[in-house]
C-alpha positions as MATLAB code, in Angstrom:
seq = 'XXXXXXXXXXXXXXXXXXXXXXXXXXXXXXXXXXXXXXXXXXXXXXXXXXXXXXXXXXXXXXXXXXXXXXXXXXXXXXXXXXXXXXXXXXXXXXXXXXXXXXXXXXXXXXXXXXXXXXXXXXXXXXXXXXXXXXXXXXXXXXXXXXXXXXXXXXXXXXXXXXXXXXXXXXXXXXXXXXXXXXXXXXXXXXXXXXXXXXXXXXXXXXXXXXXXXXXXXXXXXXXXXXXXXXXXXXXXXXXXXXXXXXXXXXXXXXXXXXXXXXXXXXXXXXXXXXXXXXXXXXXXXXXXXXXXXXXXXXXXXXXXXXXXXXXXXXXXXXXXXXXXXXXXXXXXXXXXXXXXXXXXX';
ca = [
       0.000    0.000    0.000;
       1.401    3.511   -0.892;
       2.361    5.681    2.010;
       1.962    9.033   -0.374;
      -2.245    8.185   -0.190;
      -3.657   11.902    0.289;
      -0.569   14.101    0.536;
      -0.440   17.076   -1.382;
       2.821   17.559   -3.584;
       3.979   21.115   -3.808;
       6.810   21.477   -6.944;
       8.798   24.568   -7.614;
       9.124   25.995   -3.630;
      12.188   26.257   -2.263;
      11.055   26.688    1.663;
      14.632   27.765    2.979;
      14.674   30.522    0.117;
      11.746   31.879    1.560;
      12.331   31.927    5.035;
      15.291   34.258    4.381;
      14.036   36.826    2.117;
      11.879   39.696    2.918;
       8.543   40.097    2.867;
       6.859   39.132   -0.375;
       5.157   43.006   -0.479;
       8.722   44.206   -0.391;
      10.884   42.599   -2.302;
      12.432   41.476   -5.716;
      15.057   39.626   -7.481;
      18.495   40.637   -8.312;
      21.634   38.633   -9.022;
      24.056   39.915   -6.430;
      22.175   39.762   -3.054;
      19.269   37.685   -4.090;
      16.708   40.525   -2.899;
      16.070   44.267   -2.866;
      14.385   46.248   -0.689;
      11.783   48.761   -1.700;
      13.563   51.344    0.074;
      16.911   50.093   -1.513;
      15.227   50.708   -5.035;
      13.663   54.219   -3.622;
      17.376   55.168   -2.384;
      18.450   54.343   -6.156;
      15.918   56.193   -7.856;
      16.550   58.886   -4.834;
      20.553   59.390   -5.785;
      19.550   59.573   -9.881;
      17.131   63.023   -8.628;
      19.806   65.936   -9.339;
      17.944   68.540   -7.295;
      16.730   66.261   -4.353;
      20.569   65.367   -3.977;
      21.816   69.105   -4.287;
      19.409   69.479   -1.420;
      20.652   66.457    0.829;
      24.163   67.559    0.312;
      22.868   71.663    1.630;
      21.207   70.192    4.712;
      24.235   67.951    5.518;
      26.858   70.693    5.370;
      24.771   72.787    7.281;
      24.195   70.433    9.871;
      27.767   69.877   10.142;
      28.468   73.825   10.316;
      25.896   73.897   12.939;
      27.201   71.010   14.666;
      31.214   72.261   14.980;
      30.530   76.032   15.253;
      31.162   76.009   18.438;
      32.514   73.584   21.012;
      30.154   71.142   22.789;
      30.142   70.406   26.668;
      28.155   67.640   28.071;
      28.675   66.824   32.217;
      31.559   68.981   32.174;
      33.322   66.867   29.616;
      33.680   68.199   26.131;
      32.246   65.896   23.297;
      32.826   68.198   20.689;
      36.268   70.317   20.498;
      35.939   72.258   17.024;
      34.831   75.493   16.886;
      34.471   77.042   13.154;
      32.697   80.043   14.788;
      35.557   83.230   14.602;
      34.358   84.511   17.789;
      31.447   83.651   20.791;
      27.926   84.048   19.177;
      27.063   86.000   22.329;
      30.186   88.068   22.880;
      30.100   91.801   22.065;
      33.043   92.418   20.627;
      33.974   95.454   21.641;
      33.611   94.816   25.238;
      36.381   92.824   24.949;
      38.947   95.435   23.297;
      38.004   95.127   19.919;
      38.071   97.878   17.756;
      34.801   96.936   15.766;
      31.456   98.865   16.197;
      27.471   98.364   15.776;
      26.474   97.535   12.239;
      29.774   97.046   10.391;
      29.453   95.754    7.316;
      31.047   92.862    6.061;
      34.349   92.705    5.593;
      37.725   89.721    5.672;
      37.484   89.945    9.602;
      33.282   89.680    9.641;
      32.392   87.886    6.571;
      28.636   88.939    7.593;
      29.023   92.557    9.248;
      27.743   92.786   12.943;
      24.996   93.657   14.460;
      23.849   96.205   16.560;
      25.373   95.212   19.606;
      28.605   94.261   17.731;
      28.065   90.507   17.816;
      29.562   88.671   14.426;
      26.584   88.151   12.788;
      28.982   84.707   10.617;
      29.419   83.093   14.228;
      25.647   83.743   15.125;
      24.129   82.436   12.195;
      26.596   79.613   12.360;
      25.819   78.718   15.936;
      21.967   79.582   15.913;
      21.493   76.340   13.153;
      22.249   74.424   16.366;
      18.973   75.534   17.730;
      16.327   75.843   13.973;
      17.678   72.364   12.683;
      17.793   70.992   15.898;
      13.884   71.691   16.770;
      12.991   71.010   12.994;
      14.933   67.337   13.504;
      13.583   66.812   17.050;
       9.597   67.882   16.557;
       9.387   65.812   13.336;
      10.869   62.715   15.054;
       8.528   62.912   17.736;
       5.535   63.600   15.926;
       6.275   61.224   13.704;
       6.353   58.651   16.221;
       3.465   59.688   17.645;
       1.223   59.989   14.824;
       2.266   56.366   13.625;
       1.156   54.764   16.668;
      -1.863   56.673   16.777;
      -3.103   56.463   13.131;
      -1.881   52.412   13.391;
      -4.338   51.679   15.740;
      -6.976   53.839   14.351;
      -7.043   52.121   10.996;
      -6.162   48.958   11.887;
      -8.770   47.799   14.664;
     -11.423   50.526   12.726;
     -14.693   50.253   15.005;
     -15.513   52.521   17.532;
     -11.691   52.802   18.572;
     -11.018   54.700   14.961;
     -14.124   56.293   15.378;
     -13.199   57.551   18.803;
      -9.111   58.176   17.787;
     -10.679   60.372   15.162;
     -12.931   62.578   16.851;
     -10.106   63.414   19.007;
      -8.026   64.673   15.874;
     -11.201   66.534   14.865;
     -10.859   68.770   18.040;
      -6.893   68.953   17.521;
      -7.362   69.961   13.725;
     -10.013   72.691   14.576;
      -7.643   75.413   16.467;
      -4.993   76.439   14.231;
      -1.519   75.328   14.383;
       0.890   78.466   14.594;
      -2.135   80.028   16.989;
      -1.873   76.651   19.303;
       1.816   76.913   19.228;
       1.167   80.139   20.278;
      -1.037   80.163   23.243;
       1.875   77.611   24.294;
       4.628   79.171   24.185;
       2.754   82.209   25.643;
       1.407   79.709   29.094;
       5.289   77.559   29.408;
       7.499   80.575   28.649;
      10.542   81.270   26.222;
      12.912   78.276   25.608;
      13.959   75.461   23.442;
      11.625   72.411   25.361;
       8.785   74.760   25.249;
       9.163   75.456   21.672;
       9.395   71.523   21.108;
       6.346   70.572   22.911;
       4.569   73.330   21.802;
       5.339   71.983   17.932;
       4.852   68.144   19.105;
       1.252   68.947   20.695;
       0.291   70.165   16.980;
       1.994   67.953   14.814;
       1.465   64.204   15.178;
      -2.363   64.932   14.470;
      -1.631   65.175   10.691;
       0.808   61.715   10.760;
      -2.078   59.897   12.245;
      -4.399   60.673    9.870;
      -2.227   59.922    6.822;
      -1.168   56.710    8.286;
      -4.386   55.814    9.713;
      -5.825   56.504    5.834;
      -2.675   54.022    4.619;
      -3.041   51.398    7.046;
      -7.121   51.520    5.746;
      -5.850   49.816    3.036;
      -3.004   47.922    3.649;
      -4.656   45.843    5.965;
      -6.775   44.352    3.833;
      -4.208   42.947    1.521;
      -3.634   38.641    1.610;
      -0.596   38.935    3.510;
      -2.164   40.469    6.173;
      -5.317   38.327    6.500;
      -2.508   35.410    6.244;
      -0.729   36.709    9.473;
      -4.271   36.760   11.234;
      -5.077   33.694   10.015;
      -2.060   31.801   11.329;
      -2.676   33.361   14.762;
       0.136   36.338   15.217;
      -0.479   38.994   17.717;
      -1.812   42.411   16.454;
       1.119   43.915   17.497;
       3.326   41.850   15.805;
       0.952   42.535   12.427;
       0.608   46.073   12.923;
       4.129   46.947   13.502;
       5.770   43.890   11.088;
       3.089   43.211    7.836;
       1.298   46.851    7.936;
       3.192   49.637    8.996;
       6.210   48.742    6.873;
       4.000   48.745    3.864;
       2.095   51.777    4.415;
       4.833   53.999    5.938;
       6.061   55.607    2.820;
       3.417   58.336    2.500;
       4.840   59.488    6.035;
       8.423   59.571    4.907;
       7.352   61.781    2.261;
       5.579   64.095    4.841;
       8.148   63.988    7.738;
      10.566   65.053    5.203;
       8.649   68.099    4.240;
       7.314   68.898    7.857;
      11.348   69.623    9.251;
      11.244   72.877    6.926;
       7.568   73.617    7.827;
       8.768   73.559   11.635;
      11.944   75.677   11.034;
       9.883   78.524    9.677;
       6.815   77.799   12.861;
      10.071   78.343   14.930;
      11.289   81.259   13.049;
       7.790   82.836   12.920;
       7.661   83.035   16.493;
      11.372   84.214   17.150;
      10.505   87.199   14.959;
       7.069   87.687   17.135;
       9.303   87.743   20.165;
       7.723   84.213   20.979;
      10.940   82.124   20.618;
      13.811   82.156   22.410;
      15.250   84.435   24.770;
      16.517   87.898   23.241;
      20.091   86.781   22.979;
      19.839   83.577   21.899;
      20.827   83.152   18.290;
      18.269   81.517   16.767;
      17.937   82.754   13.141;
      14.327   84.066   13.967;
      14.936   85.470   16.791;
      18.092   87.090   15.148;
      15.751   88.888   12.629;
      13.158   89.892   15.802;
      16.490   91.975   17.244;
      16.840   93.661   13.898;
      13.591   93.965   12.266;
      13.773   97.997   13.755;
      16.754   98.429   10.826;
      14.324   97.769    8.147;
      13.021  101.266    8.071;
      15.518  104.288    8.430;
      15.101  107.874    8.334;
      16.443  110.785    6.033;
      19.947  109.418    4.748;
      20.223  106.516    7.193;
      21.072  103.609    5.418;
      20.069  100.123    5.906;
      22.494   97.541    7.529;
      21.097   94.593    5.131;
      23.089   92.189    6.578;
      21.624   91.752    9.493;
      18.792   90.610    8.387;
      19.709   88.734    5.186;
      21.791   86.641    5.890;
      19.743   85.009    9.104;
      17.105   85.198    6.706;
      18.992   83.435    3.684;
      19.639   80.673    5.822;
      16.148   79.679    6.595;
      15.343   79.928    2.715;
      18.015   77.503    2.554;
      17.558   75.127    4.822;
      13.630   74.921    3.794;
      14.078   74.998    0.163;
      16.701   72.031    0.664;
      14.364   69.912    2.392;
      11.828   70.430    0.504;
      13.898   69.372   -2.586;
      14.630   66.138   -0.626;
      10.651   65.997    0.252;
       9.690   66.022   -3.090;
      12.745   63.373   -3.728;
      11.865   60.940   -1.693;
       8.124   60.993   -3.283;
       9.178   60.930   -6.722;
      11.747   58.131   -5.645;
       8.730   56.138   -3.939;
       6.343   56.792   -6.821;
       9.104   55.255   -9.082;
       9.601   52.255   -7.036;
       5.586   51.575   -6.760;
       5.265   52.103  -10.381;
       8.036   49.235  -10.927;
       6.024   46.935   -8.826;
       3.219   47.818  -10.685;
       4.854   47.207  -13.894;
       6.510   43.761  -12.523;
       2.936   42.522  -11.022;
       1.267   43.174  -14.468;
       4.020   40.839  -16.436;
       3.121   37.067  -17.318;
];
Protein backbone atom coordinates (compact mmCIF):
# COMPACT_ATOMS: atom_id res chain seq x y z
CA UNK A 1 0.00 0.00 0.00
CA UNK A 2 1.40 3.51 -0.89
CA UNK A 3 2.36 5.68 2.01
CA UNK A 4 1.96 9.03 -0.37
CA UNK A 5 -2.24 8.18 -0.19
CA UNK A 6 -3.66 11.90 0.29
CA UNK A 7 -0.57 14.10 0.54
CA UNK A 8 -0.44 17.08 -1.38
CA UNK A 9 2.82 17.56 -3.58
CA UNK A 10 3.98 21.11 -3.81
CA UNK A 11 6.81 21.48 -6.94
CA UNK A 12 8.80 24.57 -7.61
CA UNK A 13 9.12 25.99 -3.63
CA UNK A 14 12.19 26.26 -2.26
CA UNK A 15 11.06 26.69 1.66
CA UNK A 16 14.63 27.77 2.98
CA UNK A 17 14.67 30.52 0.12
CA UNK A 18 11.75 31.88 1.56
CA UNK A 19 12.33 31.93 5.03
CA UNK A 20 15.29 34.26 4.38
CA UNK A 21 14.04 36.83 2.12
CA UNK A 22 11.88 39.70 2.92
CA UNK A 23 8.54 40.10 2.87
CA UNK A 24 6.86 39.13 -0.37
CA UNK A 25 5.16 43.01 -0.48
CA UNK A 26 8.72 44.21 -0.39
CA UNK A 27 10.88 42.60 -2.30
CA UNK A 28 12.43 41.48 -5.72
CA UNK A 29 15.06 39.63 -7.48
CA UNK A 30 18.50 40.64 -8.31
CA UNK A 31 21.63 38.63 -9.02
CA UNK A 32 24.06 39.92 -6.43
CA UNK A 33 22.17 39.76 -3.05
CA UNK A 34 19.27 37.68 -4.09
CA UNK A 35 16.71 40.52 -2.90
CA UNK A 36 16.07 44.27 -2.87
CA UNK A 37 14.38 46.25 -0.69
CA UNK A 38 11.78 48.76 -1.70
CA UNK A 39 13.56 51.34 0.07
CA UNK A 40 16.91 50.09 -1.51
CA UNK A 41 15.23 50.71 -5.03
CA UNK A 42 13.66 54.22 -3.62
CA UNK A 43 17.38 55.17 -2.38
CA UNK A 44 18.45 54.34 -6.16
CA UNK A 45 15.92 56.19 -7.86
CA UNK A 46 16.55 58.89 -4.83
CA UNK A 47 20.55 59.39 -5.78
CA UNK A 48 19.55 59.57 -9.88
CA UNK A 49 17.13 63.02 -8.63
CA UNK A 50 19.81 65.94 -9.34
CA UNK A 51 17.94 68.54 -7.30
CA UNK A 52 16.73 66.26 -4.35
CA UNK A 53 20.57 65.37 -3.98
CA UNK A 54 21.82 69.11 -4.29
CA UNK A 55 19.41 69.48 -1.42
CA UNK A 56 20.65 66.46 0.83
CA UNK A 57 24.16 67.56 0.31
CA UNK A 58 22.87 71.66 1.63
CA UNK A 59 21.21 70.19 4.71
CA UNK A 60 24.23 67.95 5.52
CA UNK A 61 26.86 70.69 5.37
CA UNK A 62 24.77 72.79 7.28
CA UNK A 63 24.19 70.43 9.87
CA UNK A 64 27.77 69.88 10.14
CA UNK A 65 28.47 73.83 10.32
CA UNK A 66 25.90 73.90 12.94
CA UNK A 67 27.20 71.01 14.67
CA UNK A 68 31.21 72.26 14.98
CA UNK A 69 30.53 76.03 15.25
CA UNK A 70 31.16 76.01 18.44
CA UNK A 71 32.51 73.58 21.01
CA UNK A 72 30.15 71.14 22.79
CA UNK A 73 30.14 70.41 26.67
CA UNK A 74 28.15 67.64 28.07
CA UNK A 75 28.68 66.82 32.22
CA UNK A 76 31.56 68.98 32.17
CA UNK A 77 33.32 66.87 29.62
CA UNK A 78 33.68 68.20 26.13
CA UNK A 79 32.25 65.90 23.30
CA UNK A 80 32.83 68.20 20.69
CA UNK A 81 36.27 70.32 20.50
CA UNK A 82 35.94 72.26 17.02
CA UNK A 83 34.83 75.49 16.89
CA UNK A 84 34.47 77.04 13.15
CA UNK A 85 32.70 80.04 14.79
CA UNK A 86 35.56 83.23 14.60
CA UNK A 87 34.36 84.51 17.79
CA UNK A 88 31.45 83.65 20.79
CA UNK A 89 27.93 84.05 19.18
CA UNK A 90 27.06 86.00 22.33
CA UNK A 91 30.19 88.07 22.88
CA UNK A 92 30.10 91.80 22.07
CA UNK A 93 33.04 92.42 20.63
CA UNK A 94 33.97 95.45 21.64
CA UNK A 95 33.61 94.82 25.24
CA UNK A 96 36.38 92.82 24.95
CA UNK A 97 38.95 95.43 23.30
CA UNK A 98 38.00 95.13 19.92
CA UNK A 99 38.07 97.88 17.76
CA UNK A 100 34.80 96.94 15.77
CA UNK A 101 31.46 98.87 16.20
CA UNK A 102 27.47 98.36 15.78
CA UNK A 103 26.47 97.54 12.24
CA UNK A 104 29.77 97.05 10.39
CA UNK A 105 29.45 95.75 7.32
CA UNK A 106 31.05 92.86 6.06
CA UNK A 107 34.35 92.70 5.59
CA UNK A 108 37.73 89.72 5.67
CA UNK A 109 37.48 89.95 9.60
CA UNK A 110 33.28 89.68 9.64
CA UNK A 111 32.39 87.89 6.57
CA UNK A 112 28.64 88.94 7.59
CA UNK A 113 29.02 92.56 9.25
CA UNK A 114 27.74 92.79 12.94
CA UNK A 115 25.00 93.66 14.46
CA UNK A 116 23.85 96.21 16.56
CA UNK A 117 25.37 95.21 19.61
CA UNK A 118 28.61 94.26 17.73
CA UNK A 119 28.07 90.51 17.82
CA UNK A 120 29.56 88.67 14.43
CA UNK A 121 26.58 88.15 12.79
CA UNK A 122 28.98 84.71 10.62
CA UNK A 123 29.42 83.09 14.23
CA UNK A 124 25.65 83.74 15.13
CA UNK A 125 24.13 82.44 12.20
CA UNK A 126 26.60 79.61 12.36
CA UNK A 127 25.82 78.72 15.94
CA UNK A 128 21.97 79.58 15.91
CA UNK A 129 21.49 76.34 13.15
CA UNK A 130 22.25 74.42 16.37
CA UNK A 131 18.97 75.53 17.73
CA UNK A 132 16.33 75.84 13.97
CA UNK A 133 17.68 72.36 12.68
CA UNK A 134 17.79 70.99 15.90
CA UNK A 135 13.88 71.69 16.77
CA UNK A 136 12.99 71.01 12.99
CA UNK A 137 14.93 67.34 13.50
CA UNK A 138 13.58 66.81 17.05
CA UNK A 139 9.60 67.88 16.56
CA UNK A 140 9.39 65.81 13.34
CA UNK A 141 10.87 62.72 15.05
CA UNK A 142 8.53 62.91 17.74
CA UNK A 143 5.54 63.60 15.93
CA UNK A 144 6.27 61.22 13.70
CA UNK A 145 6.35 58.65 16.22
CA UNK A 146 3.46 59.69 17.64
CA UNK A 147 1.22 59.99 14.82
CA UNK A 148 2.27 56.37 13.62
CA UNK A 149 1.16 54.76 16.67
CA UNK A 150 -1.86 56.67 16.78
CA UNK A 151 -3.10 56.46 13.13
CA UNK A 152 -1.88 52.41 13.39
CA UNK A 153 -4.34 51.68 15.74
CA UNK A 154 -6.98 53.84 14.35
CA UNK A 155 -7.04 52.12 11.00
CA UNK A 156 -6.16 48.96 11.89
CA UNK A 157 -8.77 47.80 14.66
CA UNK A 158 -11.42 50.53 12.73
CA UNK A 159 -14.69 50.25 15.01
CA UNK A 160 -15.51 52.52 17.53
CA UNK A 161 -11.69 52.80 18.57
CA UNK A 162 -11.02 54.70 14.96
CA UNK A 163 -14.12 56.29 15.38
CA UNK A 164 -13.20 57.55 18.80
CA UNK A 165 -9.11 58.18 17.79
CA UNK A 166 -10.68 60.37 15.16
CA UNK A 167 -12.93 62.58 16.85
CA UNK A 168 -10.11 63.41 19.01
CA UNK A 169 -8.03 64.67 15.87
CA UNK A 170 -11.20 66.53 14.87
CA UNK A 171 -10.86 68.77 18.04
CA UNK A 172 -6.89 68.95 17.52
CA UNK A 173 -7.36 69.96 13.73
CA UNK A 174 -10.01 72.69 14.58
CA UNK A 175 -7.64 75.41 16.47
CA UNK A 176 -4.99 76.44 14.23
CA UNK A 177 -1.52 75.33 14.38
CA UNK A 178 0.89 78.47 14.59
CA UNK A 179 -2.14 80.03 16.99
CA UNK A 180 -1.87 76.65 19.30
CA UNK A 181 1.82 76.91 19.23
CA UNK A 182 1.17 80.14 20.28
CA UNK A 183 -1.04 80.16 23.24
CA UNK A 184 1.87 77.61 24.29
CA UNK A 185 4.63 79.17 24.18
CA UNK A 186 2.75 82.21 25.64
CA UNK A 187 1.41 79.71 29.09
CA UNK A 188 5.29 77.56 29.41
CA UNK A 189 7.50 80.57 28.65
CA UNK A 190 10.54 81.27 26.22
CA UNK A 191 12.91 78.28 25.61
CA UNK A 192 13.96 75.46 23.44
CA UNK A 193 11.63 72.41 25.36
CA UNK A 194 8.78 74.76 25.25
CA UNK A 195 9.16 75.46 21.67
CA UNK A 196 9.40 71.52 21.11
CA UNK A 197 6.35 70.57 22.91
CA UNK A 198 4.57 73.33 21.80
CA UNK A 199 5.34 71.98 17.93
CA UNK A 200 4.85 68.14 19.11
CA UNK A 201 1.25 68.95 20.70
CA UNK A 202 0.29 70.16 16.98
CA UNK A 203 1.99 67.95 14.81
CA UNK A 204 1.46 64.20 15.18
CA UNK A 205 -2.36 64.93 14.47
CA UNK A 206 -1.63 65.18 10.69
CA UNK A 207 0.81 61.71 10.76
CA UNK A 208 -2.08 59.90 12.25
CA UNK A 209 -4.40 60.67 9.87
CA UNK A 210 -2.23 59.92 6.82
CA UNK A 211 -1.17 56.71 8.29
CA UNK A 212 -4.39 55.81 9.71
CA UNK A 213 -5.82 56.50 5.83
CA UNK A 214 -2.68 54.02 4.62
CA UNK A 215 -3.04 51.40 7.05
CA UNK A 216 -7.12 51.52 5.75
CA UNK A 217 -5.85 49.82 3.04
CA UNK A 218 -3.00 47.92 3.65
CA UNK A 219 -4.66 45.84 5.97
CA UNK A 220 -6.77 44.35 3.83
CA UNK A 221 -4.21 42.95 1.52
CA UNK A 222 -3.63 38.64 1.61
CA UNK A 223 -0.60 38.94 3.51
CA UNK A 224 -2.16 40.47 6.17
CA UNK A 225 -5.32 38.33 6.50
CA UNK A 226 -2.51 35.41 6.24
CA UNK A 227 -0.73 36.71 9.47
CA UNK A 228 -4.27 36.76 11.23
CA UNK A 229 -5.08 33.69 10.02
CA UNK A 230 -2.06 31.80 11.33
CA UNK A 231 -2.68 33.36 14.76
CA UNK A 232 0.14 36.34 15.22
CA UNK A 233 -0.48 38.99 17.72
CA UNK A 234 -1.81 42.41 16.45
CA UNK A 235 1.12 43.91 17.50
CA UNK A 236 3.33 41.85 15.81
CA UNK A 237 0.95 42.53 12.43
CA UNK A 238 0.61 46.07 12.92
CA UNK A 239 4.13 46.95 13.50
CA UNK A 240 5.77 43.89 11.09
CA UNK A 241 3.09 43.21 7.84
CA UNK A 242 1.30 46.85 7.94
CA UNK A 243 3.19 49.64 9.00
CA UNK A 244 6.21 48.74 6.87
CA UNK A 245 4.00 48.75 3.86
CA UNK A 246 2.09 51.78 4.42
CA UNK A 247 4.83 54.00 5.94
CA UNK A 248 6.06 55.61 2.82
CA UNK A 249 3.42 58.34 2.50
CA UNK A 250 4.84 59.49 6.03
CA UNK A 251 8.42 59.57 4.91
CA UNK A 252 7.35 61.78 2.26
CA UNK A 253 5.58 64.09 4.84
CA UNK A 254 8.15 63.99 7.74
CA UNK A 255 10.57 65.05 5.20
CA UNK A 256 8.65 68.10 4.24
CA UNK A 257 7.31 68.90 7.86
CA UNK A 258 11.35 69.62 9.25
CA UNK A 259 11.24 72.88 6.93
CA UNK A 260 7.57 73.62 7.83
CA UNK A 261 8.77 73.56 11.64
CA UNK A 262 11.94 75.68 11.03
CA UNK A 263 9.88 78.52 9.68
CA UNK A 264 6.81 77.80 12.86
CA UNK A 265 10.07 78.34 14.93
CA UNK A 266 11.29 81.26 13.05
CA UNK A 267 7.79 82.84 12.92
CA UNK A 268 7.66 83.03 16.49
CA UNK A 269 11.37 84.21 17.15
CA UNK A 270 10.51 87.20 14.96
CA UNK A 271 7.07 87.69 17.14
CA UNK A 272 9.30 87.74 20.17
CA UNK A 273 7.72 84.21 20.98
CA UNK A 274 10.94 82.12 20.62
CA UNK A 275 13.81 82.16 22.41
CA UNK A 276 15.25 84.44 24.77
CA UNK A 277 16.52 87.90 23.24
CA UNK A 278 20.09 86.78 22.98
CA UNK A 279 19.84 83.58 21.90
CA UNK A 280 20.83 83.15 18.29
CA UNK A 281 18.27 81.52 16.77
CA UNK A 282 17.94 82.75 13.14
CA UNK A 283 14.33 84.07 13.97
CA UNK A 284 14.94 85.47 16.79
CA UNK A 285 18.09 87.09 15.15
CA UNK A 286 15.75 88.89 12.63
CA UNK A 287 13.16 89.89 15.80
CA UNK A 288 16.49 91.97 17.24
CA UNK A 289 16.84 93.66 13.90
CA UNK A 290 13.59 93.97 12.27
CA UNK A 291 13.77 98.00 13.75
CA UNK A 292 16.75 98.43 10.83
CA UNK A 293 14.32 97.77 8.15
CA UNK A 294 13.02 101.27 8.07
CA UNK A 295 15.52 104.29 8.43
CA UNK A 296 15.10 107.87 8.33
CA UNK A 297 16.44 110.78 6.03
CA UNK A 298 19.95 109.42 4.75
CA UNK A 299 20.22 106.52 7.19
CA UNK A 300 21.07 103.61 5.42
CA UNK A 301 20.07 100.12 5.91
CA UNK A 302 22.49 97.54 7.53
CA UNK A 303 21.10 94.59 5.13
CA UNK A 304 23.09 92.19 6.58
CA UNK A 305 21.62 91.75 9.49
CA UNK A 306 18.79 90.61 8.39
CA UNK A 307 19.71 88.73 5.19
CA UNK A 308 21.79 86.64 5.89
CA UNK A 309 19.74 85.01 9.10
CA UNK A 310 17.10 85.20 6.71
CA UNK A 311 18.99 83.43 3.68
CA UNK A 312 19.64 80.67 5.82
CA UNK A 313 16.15 79.68 6.59
CA UNK A 314 15.34 79.93 2.72
CA UNK A 315 18.01 77.50 2.55
CA UNK A 316 17.56 75.13 4.82
CA UNK A 317 13.63 74.92 3.79
CA UNK A 318 14.08 75.00 0.16
CA UNK A 319 16.70 72.03 0.66
CA UNK A 320 14.36 69.91 2.39
CA UNK A 321 11.83 70.43 0.50
CA UNK A 322 13.90 69.37 -2.59
CA UNK A 323 14.63 66.14 -0.63
CA UNK A 324 10.65 66.00 0.25
CA UNK A 325 9.69 66.02 -3.09
CA UNK A 326 12.75 63.37 -3.73
CA UNK A 327 11.87 60.94 -1.69
CA UNK A 328 8.12 60.99 -3.28
CA UNK A 329 9.18 60.93 -6.72
CA UNK A 330 11.75 58.13 -5.64
CA UNK A 331 8.73 56.14 -3.94
CA UNK A 332 6.34 56.79 -6.82
CA UNK A 333 9.10 55.25 -9.08
CA UNK A 334 9.60 52.25 -7.04
CA UNK A 335 5.59 51.57 -6.76
CA UNK A 336 5.26 52.10 -10.38
CA UNK A 337 8.04 49.24 -10.93
CA UNK A 338 6.02 46.93 -8.83
CA UNK A 339 3.22 47.82 -10.68
CA UNK A 340 4.85 47.21 -13.89
CA UNK A 341 6.51 43.76 -12.52
CA UNK A 342 2.94 42.52 -11.02
CA UNK A 343 1.27 43.17 -14.47
CA UNK A 344 4.02 40.84 -16.44
CA UNK A 345 3.12 37.07 -17.32
Amino acid sequence: MSTDRGRIRITGFDADRVESREPLSDWTETRDTGTEGRWVRAWREFRRNRSAMLGLYIVIVMSLLALFARPITIAGVTVQPFSLAPYDPGAILYAQGLDVSAYEAPSLAHPFGTDGSARDVFSRVLYGGRFSLSIGFIVVLVTAAIGLVYGAIAGYYGGWVDETLMRILDLIFAFPGLLLALIIVAVLGKGYWELVLAFTAIGWAGYARLIRGEILKVKENEYVLAAKALGARDRRIIFRHVVPNAIAPLVVQASLSIGTVVIGVAALGFLGLGLPPSSAEWGTMLDQTRQTIVQGPGGSIPWWVTVFPGGAIFLFVMSMNLIGDGINDALDAQEGEDVARGGEV
